[in-house]
Backbone bond lengths (Angstrom), bond angles and torsions (degrees), N, CA, C in turn:
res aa  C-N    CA-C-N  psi(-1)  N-CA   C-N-CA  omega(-1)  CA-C   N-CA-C  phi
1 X - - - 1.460 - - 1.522 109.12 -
2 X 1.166 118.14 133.21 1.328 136.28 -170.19 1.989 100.09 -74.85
3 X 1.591 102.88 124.30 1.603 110.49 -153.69 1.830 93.52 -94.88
4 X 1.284 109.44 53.97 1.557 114.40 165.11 1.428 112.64 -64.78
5 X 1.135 117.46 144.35 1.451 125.72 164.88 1.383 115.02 -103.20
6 X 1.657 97.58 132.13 1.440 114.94 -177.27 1.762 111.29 -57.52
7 X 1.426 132.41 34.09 0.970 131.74 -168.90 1.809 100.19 -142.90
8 X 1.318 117.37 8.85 1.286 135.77 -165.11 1.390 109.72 -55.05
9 X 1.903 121.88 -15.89 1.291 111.34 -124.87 2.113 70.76 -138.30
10 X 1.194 106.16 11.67 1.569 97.43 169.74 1.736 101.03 -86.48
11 X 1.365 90.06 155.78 1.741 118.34 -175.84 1.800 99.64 -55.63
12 X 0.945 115.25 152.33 1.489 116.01 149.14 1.360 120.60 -94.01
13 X 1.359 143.12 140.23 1.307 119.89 -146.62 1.854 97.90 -98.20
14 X 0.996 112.31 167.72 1.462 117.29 -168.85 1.661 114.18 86.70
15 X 1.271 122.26 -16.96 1.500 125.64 171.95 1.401 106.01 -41.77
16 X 1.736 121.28 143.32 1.228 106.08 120.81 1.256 153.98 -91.92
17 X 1.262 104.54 163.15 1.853 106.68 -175.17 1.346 107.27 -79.08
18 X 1.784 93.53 123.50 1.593 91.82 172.15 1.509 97.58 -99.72
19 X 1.721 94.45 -179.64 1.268 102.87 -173.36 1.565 105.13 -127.54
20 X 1.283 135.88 88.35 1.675 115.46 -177.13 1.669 107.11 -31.77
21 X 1.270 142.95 -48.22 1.604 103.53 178.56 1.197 124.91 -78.53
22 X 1.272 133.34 -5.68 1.453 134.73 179.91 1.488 103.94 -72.48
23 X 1.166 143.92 -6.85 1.236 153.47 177.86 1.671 134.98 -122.34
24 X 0.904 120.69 102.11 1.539 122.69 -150.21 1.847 96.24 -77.11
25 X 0.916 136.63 98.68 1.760 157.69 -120.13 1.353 80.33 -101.93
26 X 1.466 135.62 -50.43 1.345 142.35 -169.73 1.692 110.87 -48.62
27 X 1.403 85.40 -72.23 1.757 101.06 -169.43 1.244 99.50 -74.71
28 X 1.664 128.87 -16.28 1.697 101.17 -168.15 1.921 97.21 -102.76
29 X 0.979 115.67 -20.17 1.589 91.95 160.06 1.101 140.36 -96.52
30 X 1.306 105.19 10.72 2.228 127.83 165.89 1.494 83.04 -68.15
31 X 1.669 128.37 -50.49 0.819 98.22 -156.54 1.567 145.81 -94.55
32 X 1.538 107.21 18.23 1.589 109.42 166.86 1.772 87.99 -146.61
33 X 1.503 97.40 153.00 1.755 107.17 174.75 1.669 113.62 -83.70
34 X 0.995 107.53 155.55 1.496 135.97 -144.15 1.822 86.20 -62.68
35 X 1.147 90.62 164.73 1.868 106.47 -169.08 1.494 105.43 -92.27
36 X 1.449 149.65 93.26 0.844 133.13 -162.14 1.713 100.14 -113.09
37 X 1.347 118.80 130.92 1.461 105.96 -171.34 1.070 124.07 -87.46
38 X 0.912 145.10 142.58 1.730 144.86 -163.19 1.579 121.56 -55.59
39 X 1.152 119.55 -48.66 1.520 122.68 152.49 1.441 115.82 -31.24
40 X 1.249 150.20 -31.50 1.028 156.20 -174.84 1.929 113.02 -77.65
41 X 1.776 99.10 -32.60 1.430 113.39 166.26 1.772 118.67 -44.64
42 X 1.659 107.99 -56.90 1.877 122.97 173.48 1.345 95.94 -42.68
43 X 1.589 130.68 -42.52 1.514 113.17 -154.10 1.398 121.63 -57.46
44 X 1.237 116.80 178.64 1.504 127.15 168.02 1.330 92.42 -112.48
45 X 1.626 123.92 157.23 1.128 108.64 -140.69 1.815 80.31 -149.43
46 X 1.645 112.40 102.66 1.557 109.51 -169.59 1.957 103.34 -67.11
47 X 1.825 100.28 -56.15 1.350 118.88 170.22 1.260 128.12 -86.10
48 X 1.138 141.74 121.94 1.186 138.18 178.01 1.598 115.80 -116.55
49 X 1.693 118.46 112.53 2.001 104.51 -157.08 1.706 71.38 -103.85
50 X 1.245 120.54 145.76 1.546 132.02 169.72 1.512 81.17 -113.18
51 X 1.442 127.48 143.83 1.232 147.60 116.09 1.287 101.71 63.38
52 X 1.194 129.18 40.72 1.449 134.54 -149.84 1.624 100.07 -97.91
53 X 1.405 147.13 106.69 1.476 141.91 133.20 1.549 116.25 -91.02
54 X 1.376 94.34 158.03 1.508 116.12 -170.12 1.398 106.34 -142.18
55 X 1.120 147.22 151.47 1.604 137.35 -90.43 1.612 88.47 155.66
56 X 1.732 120.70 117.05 1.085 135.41 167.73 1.618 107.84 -117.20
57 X 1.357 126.34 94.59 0.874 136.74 -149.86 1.517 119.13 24.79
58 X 1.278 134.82 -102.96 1.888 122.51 158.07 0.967 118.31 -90.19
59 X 1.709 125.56 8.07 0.909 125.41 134.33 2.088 150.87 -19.28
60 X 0.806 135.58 41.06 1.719 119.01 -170.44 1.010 131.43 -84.35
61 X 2.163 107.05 106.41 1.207 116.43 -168.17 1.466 105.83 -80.03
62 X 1.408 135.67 -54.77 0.894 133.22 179.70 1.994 118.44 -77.92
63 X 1.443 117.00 150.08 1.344 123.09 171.08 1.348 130.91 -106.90
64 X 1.209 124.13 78.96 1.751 118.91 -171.62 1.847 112.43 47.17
65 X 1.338 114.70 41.09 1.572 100.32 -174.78 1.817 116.97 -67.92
66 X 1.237 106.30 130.51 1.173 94.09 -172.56 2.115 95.28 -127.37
67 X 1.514 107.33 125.93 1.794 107.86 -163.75 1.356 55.89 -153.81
68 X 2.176 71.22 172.20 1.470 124.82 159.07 1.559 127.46 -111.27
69 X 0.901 146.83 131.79 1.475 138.28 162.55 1.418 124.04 -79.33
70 X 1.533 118.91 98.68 1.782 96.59 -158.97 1.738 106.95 -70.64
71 X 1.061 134.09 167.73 1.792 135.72 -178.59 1.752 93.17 -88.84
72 X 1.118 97.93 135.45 1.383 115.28 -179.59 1.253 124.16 71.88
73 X 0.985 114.14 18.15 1.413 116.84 -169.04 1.797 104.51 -114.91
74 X 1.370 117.43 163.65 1.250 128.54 146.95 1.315 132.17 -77.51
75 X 1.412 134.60 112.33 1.462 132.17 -165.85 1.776 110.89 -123.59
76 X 1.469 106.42 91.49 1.502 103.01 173.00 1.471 109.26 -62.61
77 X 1.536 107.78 151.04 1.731 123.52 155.45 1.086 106.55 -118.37
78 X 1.231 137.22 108.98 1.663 143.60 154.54 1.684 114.29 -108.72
79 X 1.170 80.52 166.49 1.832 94.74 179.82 1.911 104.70 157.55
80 X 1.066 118.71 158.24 1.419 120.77 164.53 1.751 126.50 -44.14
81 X 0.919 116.01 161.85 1.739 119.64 -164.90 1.473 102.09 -63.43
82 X 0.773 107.65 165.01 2.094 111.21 169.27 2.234 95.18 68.43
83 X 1.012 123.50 -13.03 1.308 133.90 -168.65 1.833 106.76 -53.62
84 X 1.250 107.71 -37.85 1.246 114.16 -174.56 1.499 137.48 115.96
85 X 2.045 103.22 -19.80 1.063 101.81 -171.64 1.503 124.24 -62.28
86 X 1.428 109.30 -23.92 1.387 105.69 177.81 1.811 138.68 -80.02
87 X 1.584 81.77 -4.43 1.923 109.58 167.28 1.978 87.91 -76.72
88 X 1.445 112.12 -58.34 1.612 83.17 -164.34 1.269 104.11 -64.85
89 X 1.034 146.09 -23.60 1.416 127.45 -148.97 1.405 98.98 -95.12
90 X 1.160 134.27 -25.01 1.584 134.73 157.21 1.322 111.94 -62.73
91 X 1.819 117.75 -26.04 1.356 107.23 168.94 1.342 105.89 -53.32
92 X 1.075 135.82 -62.18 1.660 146.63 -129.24 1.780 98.31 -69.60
93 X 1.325 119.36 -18.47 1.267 126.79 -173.63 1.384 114.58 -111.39
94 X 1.416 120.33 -8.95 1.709 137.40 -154.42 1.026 126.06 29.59
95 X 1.599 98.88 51.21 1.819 124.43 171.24 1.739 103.59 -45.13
96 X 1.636 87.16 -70.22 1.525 95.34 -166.79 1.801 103.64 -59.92
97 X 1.167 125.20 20.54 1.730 126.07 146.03 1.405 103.40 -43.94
98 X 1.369 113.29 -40.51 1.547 117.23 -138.87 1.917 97.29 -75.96
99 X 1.138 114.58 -17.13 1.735 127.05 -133.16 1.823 91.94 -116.15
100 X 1.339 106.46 122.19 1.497 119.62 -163.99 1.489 100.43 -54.91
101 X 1.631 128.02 159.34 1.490 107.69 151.54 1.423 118.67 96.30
102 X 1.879 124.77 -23.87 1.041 133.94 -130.14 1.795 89.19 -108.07
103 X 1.378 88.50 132.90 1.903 88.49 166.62 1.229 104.02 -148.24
104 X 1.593 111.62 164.14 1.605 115.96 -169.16 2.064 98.92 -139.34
105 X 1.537 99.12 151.67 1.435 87.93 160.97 1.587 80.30 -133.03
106 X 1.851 106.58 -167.47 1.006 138.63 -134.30 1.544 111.83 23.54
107 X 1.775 114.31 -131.29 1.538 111.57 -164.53 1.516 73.89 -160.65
108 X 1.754 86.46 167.60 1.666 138.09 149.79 1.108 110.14 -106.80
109 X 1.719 121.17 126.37 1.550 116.73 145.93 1.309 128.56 -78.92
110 X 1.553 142.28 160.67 1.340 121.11 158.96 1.867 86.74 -133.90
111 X 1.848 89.43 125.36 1.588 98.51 -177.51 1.862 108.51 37.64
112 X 1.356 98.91 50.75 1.705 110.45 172.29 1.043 116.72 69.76
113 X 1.211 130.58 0.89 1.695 104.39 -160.75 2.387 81.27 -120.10
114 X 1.302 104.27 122.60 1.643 103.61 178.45 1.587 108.27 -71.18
115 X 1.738 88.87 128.44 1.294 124.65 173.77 1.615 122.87 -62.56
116 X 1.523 92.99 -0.55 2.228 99.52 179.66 1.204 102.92 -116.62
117 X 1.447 127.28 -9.16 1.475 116.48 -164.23 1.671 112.89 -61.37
118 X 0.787 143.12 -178.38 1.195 151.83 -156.75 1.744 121.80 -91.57
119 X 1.692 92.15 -44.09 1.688 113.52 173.55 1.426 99.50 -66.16
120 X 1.634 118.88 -35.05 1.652 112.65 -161.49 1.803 122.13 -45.83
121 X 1.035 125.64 109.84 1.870 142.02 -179.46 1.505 94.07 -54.63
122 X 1.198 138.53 78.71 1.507 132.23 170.25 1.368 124.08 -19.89
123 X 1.500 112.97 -58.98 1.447 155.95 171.32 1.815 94.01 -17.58
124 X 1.689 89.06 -76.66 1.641 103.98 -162.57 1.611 100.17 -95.00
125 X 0.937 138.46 -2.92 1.270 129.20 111.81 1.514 152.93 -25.66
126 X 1.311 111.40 -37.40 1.343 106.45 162.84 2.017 99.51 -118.32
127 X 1.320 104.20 28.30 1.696 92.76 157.23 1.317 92.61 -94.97
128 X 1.149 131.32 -33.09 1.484 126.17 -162.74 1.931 105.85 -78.07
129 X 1.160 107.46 5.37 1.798 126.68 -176.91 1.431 103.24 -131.82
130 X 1.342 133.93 102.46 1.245 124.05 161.43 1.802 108.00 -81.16
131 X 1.657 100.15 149.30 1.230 95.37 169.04 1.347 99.53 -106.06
132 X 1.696 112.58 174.68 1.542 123.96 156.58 1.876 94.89 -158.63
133 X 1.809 84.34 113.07 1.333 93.16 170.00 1.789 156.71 -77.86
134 X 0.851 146.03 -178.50 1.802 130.03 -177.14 1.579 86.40 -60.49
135 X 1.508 120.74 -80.24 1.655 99.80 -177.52 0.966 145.88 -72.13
136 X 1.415 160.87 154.11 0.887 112.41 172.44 1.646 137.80 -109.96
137 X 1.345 134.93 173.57 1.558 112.13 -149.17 2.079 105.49 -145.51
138 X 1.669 90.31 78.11 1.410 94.52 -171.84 1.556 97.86 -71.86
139 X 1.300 117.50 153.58 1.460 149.30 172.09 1.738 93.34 -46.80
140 X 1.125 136.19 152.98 1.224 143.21 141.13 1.667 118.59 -70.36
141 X 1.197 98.51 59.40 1.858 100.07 166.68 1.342 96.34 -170.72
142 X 1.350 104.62 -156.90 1.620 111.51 -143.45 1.830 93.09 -80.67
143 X 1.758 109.40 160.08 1.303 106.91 158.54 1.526 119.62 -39.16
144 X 0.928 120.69 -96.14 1.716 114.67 152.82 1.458 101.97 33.34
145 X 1.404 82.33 -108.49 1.645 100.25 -155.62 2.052 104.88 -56.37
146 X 0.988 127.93 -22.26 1.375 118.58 155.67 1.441 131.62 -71.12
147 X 1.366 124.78 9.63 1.377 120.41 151.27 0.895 112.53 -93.93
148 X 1.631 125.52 -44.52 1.320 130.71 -163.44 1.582 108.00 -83.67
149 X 1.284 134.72 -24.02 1.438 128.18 178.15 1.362 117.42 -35.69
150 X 1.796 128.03 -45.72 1.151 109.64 176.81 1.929 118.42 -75.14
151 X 1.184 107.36 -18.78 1.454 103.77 166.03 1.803 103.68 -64.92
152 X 1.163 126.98 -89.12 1.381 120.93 158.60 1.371 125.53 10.13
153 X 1.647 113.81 -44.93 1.361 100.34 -173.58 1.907 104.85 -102.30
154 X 1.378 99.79 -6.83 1.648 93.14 165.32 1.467 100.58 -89.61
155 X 1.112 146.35 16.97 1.645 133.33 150.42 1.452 108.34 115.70
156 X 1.193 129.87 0.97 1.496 140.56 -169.76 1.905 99.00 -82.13
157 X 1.422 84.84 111.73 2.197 86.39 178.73 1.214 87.62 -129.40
158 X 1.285 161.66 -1.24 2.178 126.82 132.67 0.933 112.80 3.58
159 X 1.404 117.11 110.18 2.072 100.48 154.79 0.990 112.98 -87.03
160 X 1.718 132.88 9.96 1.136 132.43 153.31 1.311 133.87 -78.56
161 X 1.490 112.88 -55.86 1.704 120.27 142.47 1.775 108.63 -28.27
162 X 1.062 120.15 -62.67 1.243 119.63 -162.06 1.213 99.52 -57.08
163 X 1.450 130.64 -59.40 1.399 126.10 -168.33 1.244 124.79 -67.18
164 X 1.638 115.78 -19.53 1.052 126.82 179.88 1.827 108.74 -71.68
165 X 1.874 94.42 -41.59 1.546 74.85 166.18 1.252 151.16 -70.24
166 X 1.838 101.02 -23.31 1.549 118.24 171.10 1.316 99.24 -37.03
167 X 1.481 106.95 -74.38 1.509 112.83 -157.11 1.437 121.78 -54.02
168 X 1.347 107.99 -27.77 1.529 97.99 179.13 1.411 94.63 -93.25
169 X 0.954 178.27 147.11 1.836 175.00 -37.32 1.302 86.74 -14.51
170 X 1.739 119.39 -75.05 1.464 106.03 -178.58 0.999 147.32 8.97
171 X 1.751 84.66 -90.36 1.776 114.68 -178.80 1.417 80.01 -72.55
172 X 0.935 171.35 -30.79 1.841 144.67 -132.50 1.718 88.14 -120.47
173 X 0.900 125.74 -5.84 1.347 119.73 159.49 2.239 121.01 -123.30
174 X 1.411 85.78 27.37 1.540 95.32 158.28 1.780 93.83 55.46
175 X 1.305 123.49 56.08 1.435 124.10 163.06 1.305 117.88 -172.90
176 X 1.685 112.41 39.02 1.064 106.79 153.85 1.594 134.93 -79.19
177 X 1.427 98.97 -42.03 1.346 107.34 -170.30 1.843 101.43 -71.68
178 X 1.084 118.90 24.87 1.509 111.06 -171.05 1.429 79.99 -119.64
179 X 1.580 142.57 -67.33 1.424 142.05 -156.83 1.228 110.29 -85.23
180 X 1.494 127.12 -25.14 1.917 123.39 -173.25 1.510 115.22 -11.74
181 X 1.543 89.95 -47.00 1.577 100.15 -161.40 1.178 123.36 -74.30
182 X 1.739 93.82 -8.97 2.390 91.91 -156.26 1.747 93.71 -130.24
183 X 1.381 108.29 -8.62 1.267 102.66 -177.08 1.371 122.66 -0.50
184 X 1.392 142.68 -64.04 1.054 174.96 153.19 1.554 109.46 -33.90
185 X 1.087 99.42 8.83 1.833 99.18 -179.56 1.402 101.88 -126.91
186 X 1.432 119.63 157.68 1.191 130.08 170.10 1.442 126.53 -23.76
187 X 1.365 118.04 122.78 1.761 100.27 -168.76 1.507 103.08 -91.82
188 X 1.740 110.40 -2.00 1.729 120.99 170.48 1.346 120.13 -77.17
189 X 1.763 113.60 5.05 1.481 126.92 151.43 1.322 134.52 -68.25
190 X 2.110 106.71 -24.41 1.077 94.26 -155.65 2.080 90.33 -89.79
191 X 1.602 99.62 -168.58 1.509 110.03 -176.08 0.862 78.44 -75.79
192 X 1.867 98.03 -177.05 1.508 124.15 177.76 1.301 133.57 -70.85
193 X 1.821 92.36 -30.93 1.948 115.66 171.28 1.838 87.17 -61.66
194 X 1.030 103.10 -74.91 1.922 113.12 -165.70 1.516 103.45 -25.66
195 X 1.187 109.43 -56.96 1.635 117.98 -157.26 1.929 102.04 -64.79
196 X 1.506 93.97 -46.00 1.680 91.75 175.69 1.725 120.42 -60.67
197 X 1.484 103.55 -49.39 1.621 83.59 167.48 2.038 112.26 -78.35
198 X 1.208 122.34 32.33 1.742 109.32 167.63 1.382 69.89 -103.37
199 X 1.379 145.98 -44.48 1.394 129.17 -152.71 1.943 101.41 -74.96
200 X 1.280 120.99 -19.81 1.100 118.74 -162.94 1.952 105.96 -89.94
201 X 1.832 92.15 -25.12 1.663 97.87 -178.56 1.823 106.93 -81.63
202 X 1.086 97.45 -31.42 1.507 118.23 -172.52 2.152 97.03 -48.69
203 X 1.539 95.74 -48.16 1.407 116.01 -178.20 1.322 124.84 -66.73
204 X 1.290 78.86 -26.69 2.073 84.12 -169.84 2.069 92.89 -110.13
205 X 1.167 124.98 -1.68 1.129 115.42 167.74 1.607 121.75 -71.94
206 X 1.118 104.48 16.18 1.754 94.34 -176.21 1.960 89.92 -136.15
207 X 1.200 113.04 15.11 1.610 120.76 156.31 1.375 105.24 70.96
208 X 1.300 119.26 50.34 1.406 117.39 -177.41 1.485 117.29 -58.11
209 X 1.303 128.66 176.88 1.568 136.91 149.70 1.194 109.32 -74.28
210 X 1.641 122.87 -74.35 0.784 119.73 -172.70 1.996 117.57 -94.11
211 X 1.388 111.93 174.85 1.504 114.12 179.68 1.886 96.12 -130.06
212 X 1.397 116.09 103.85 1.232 101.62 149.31 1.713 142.80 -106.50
213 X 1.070 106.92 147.46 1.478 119.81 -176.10 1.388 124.03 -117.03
214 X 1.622 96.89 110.77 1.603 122.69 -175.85 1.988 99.81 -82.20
215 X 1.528 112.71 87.28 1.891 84.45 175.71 1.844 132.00 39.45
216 X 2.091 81.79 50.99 1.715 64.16 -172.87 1.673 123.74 -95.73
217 X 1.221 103.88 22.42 1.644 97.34 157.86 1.235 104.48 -123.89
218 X 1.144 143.84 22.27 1.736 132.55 156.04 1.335 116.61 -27.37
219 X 1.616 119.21 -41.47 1.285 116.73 -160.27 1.360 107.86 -95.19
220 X 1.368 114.42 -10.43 1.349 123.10 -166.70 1.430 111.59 -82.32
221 X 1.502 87.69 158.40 2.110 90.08 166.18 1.481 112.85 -94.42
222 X 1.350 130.87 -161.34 1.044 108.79 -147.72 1.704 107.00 -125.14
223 X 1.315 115.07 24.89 1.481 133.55 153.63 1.458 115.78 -92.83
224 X 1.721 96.23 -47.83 1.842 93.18 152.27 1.287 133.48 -30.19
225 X 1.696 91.41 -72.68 1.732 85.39 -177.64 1.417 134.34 -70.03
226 X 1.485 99.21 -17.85 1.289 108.98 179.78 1.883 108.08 -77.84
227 X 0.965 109.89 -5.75 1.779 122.23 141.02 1.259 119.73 -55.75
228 X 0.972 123.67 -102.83 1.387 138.68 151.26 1.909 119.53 -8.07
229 X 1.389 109.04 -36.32 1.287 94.85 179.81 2.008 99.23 -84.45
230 X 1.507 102.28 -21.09 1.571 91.87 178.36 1.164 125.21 -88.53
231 X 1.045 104.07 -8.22 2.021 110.63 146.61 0.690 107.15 -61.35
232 X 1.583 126.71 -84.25 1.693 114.24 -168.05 1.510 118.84 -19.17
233 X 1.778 110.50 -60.07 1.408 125.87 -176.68 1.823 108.06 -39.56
234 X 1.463 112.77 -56.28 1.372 130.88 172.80 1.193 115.29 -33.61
235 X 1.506 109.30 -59.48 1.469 122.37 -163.11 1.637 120.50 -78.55
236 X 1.367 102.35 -15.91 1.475 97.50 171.85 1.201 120.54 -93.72
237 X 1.498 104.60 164.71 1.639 129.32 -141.21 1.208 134.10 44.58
238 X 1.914 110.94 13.74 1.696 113.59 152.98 1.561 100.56 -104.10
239 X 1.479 120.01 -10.01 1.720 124.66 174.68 1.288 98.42 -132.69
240 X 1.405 123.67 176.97 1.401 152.95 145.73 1.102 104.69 -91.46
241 X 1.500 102.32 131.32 1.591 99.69 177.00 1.752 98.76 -133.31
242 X 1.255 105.01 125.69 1.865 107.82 142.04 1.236 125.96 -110.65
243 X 1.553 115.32 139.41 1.610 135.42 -159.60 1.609 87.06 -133.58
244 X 1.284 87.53 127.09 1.530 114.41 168.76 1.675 105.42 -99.04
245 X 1.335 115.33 129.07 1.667 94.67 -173.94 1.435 95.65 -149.64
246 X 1.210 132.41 133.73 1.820 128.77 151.34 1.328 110.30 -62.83
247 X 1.178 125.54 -18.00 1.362 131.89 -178.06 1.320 118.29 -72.85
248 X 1.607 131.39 92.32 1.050 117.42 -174.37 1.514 119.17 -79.03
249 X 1.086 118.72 -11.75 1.155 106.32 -178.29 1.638 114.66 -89.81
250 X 1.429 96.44 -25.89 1.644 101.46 151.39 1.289 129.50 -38.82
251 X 0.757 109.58 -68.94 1.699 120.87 170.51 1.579 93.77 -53.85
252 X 1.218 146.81 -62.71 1.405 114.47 -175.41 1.458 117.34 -44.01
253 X 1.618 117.97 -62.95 0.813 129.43 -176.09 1.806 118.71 -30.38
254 X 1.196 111.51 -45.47 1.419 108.10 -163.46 1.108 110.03 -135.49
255 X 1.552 127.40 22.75 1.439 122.41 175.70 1.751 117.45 -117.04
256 X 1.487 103.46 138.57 1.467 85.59 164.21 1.545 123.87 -67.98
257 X 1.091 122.35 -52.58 1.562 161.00 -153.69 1.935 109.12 -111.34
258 X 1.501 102.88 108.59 1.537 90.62 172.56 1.706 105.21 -130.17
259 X 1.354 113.90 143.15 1.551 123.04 -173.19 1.216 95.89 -120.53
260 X 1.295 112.82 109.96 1.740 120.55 143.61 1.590 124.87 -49.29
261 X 1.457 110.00 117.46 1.537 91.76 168.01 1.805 107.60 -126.67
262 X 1.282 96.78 179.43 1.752 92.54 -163.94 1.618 117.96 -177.67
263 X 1.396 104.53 108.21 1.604 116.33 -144.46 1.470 125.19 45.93
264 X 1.277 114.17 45.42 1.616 120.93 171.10 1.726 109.61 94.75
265 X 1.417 93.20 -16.71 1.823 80.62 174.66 1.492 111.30 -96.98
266 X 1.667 124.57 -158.76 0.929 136.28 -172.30 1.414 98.30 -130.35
267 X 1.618 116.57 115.78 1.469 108.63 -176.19 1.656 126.66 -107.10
268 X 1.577 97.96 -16.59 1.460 104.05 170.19 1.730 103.99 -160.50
269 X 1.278 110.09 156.02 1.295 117.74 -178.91 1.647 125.80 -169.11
270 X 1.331 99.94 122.30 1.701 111.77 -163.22 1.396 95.98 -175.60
271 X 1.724 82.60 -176.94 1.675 93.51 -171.77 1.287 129.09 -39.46
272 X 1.360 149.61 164.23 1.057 114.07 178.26 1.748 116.81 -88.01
273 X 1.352 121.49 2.87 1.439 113.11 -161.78 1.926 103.14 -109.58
274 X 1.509 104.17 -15.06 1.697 113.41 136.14 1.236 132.74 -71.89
275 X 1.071 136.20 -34.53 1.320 132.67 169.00 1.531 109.11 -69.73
276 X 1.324 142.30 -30.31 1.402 140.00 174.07 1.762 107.30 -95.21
277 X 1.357 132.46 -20.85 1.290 133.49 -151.20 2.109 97.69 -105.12
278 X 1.661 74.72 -48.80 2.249 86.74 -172.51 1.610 83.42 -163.90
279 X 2.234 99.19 99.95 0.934 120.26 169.19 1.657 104.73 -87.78
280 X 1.535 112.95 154.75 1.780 107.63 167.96 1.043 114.07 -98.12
281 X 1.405 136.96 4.89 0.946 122.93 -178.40 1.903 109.54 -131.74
282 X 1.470 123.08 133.91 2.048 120.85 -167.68 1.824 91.80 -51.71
283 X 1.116 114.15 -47.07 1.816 104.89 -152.88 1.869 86.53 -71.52
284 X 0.957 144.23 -28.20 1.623 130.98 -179.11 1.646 90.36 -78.73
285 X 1.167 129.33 -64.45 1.533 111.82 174.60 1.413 131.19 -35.56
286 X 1.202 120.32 -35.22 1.266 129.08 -177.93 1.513 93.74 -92.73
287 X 1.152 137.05 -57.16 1.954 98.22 168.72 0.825 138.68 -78.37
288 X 1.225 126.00 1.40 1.642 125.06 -173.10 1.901 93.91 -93.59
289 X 1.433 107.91 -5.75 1.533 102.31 -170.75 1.581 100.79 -119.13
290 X 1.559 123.04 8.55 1.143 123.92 150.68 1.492 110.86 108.12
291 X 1.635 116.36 -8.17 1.327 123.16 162.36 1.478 141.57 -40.50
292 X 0.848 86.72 -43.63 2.040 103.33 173.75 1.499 104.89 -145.55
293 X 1.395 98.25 151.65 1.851 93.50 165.87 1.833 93.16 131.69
């Protein structure tokens, strides 16, 4: 875990104060491409978005984003609400398929092969992407049967396989030793922390590549998340994970990799304890230090 201090987000003194209206946000980040820090060059690179916009009818939420996703790693997206990160990160799965109106140019790769082409199987496409959403949304039946449903629905009936997978999703989402016993009982018993990691084993039971994360402790209190953020910690470098978070200090806490985004583009992106400590670019200084956003 990346040893940020929860104090990341004080001024350096001599800054200036920006002002979001003194600066026309539009024209001044058309006008140079996003800060990408050089460390990010060594990576291996699971996702690759080239030049990627996305388009709500004449709408355009997204701006030509062009990143990497390193493999194994943790990759925060932050930025202010309406910002966009949570359109890409539904890109990466072709959520927003779902959403009337919707068009995209350039591409996503996943491990090279593009995620828009035409041949792409959606289906086995987003098994190879787990989601875990801001709320979370256990199945109406037993613990049990909500990990194993996506095995279940690729055709696997073992009740040995099956159980074997419970148990390892479980433990790999830090809630076995709490359910062993009740498996078989309502998973609309457990708390809200509980239910997010069954939603997180449920996700990782069908062996994804990647792990994405829609805000997944927003709803939580704060023993919850502090669950949940030590999973995350756990889970990397047997998954890739991206976490979308308002939480900036979240994202220190548990990310390798953090990307600023900001009116649909991508404005800076690097480690995460450079991007909050010695940003390259004033508009990442001014939010990570509480100025705008």
């Amino acid at each position: 875990m990346i040893g940020v201090s929860e104090q990341v987000v004080i001024a350096r003194p001599g800054t200036e104060l920006l002002r979001p209206a003194s600066w026309d946000a539009h024209e001044r980040l058309g006008d140079e491409d996003a800060a990408i820090h050089e460390e990010l060059e060594a990576e291996q690179n699971i996702l690759s978005v080239d030049r990627f916009s996305l388009f709500y009818g004449k709408q355009q939420a997204l701006h030509e984003v062009s990143m990497g996703v390193p493999a194994g790693k943790v990759t925060s997206l932050i930025g202010p609400s309406g910002c966009g990160k949570s359109t890409l990160l539904r890109s990466f799965n072709r959520l927003n398929d779902l959403i009337d109106n919707v068009r995209t140019e350039g591409n996503i790769y996943l491990s090279g092969q593009p995620i828009y082409a035409r041949n792409v199987d959606v289906i086995e496409l987003r098994k190879r992407m787990g989601m875990v959403f801001q709320k979370s949304n256990p199945f109406p039946m037993s613990i049990f049967e909500n990990v194993v449903y996506g095995v279940r629905l690729a055709g696997e009936r073992h009740r040995g396989v099956l159980a074997e997978v419970a148990e390892r999703s479980l433990r790999g989402a830090a809630l076995w030793e709490e359910v062993k016993d009740r498996l078989h009982g309502s998973a609309m018993s457990l708390s809200g922390g509980q239910q997010q990691r069954l939603c997180i084993a449920r996700a990782i039971a069908a062996d994804p590549e990647v792990l994405l994360m829609d805000e997944p402790c927003s709803a939580l209190d704060p023993i919850a998340t502090g669950k949940v953020e030590e999973l995350i910690h756990n889970l990397r470098g047997e998954y890739t994970i991206v976490v979308v978070t308002h939480n900036m200090q979240q994202a220190a806490r548990v990310s390798d990799y953090t990307a600023l985004m900001y009116l649909g583009r991508l404005i800076e992106y690097g480690p995460t304890k450079a991007v909050f400590v010695n940003p390259h670019r004033r508009e990442t200084e001014a939010y990570v230090t509480g100025r705008f956003g």
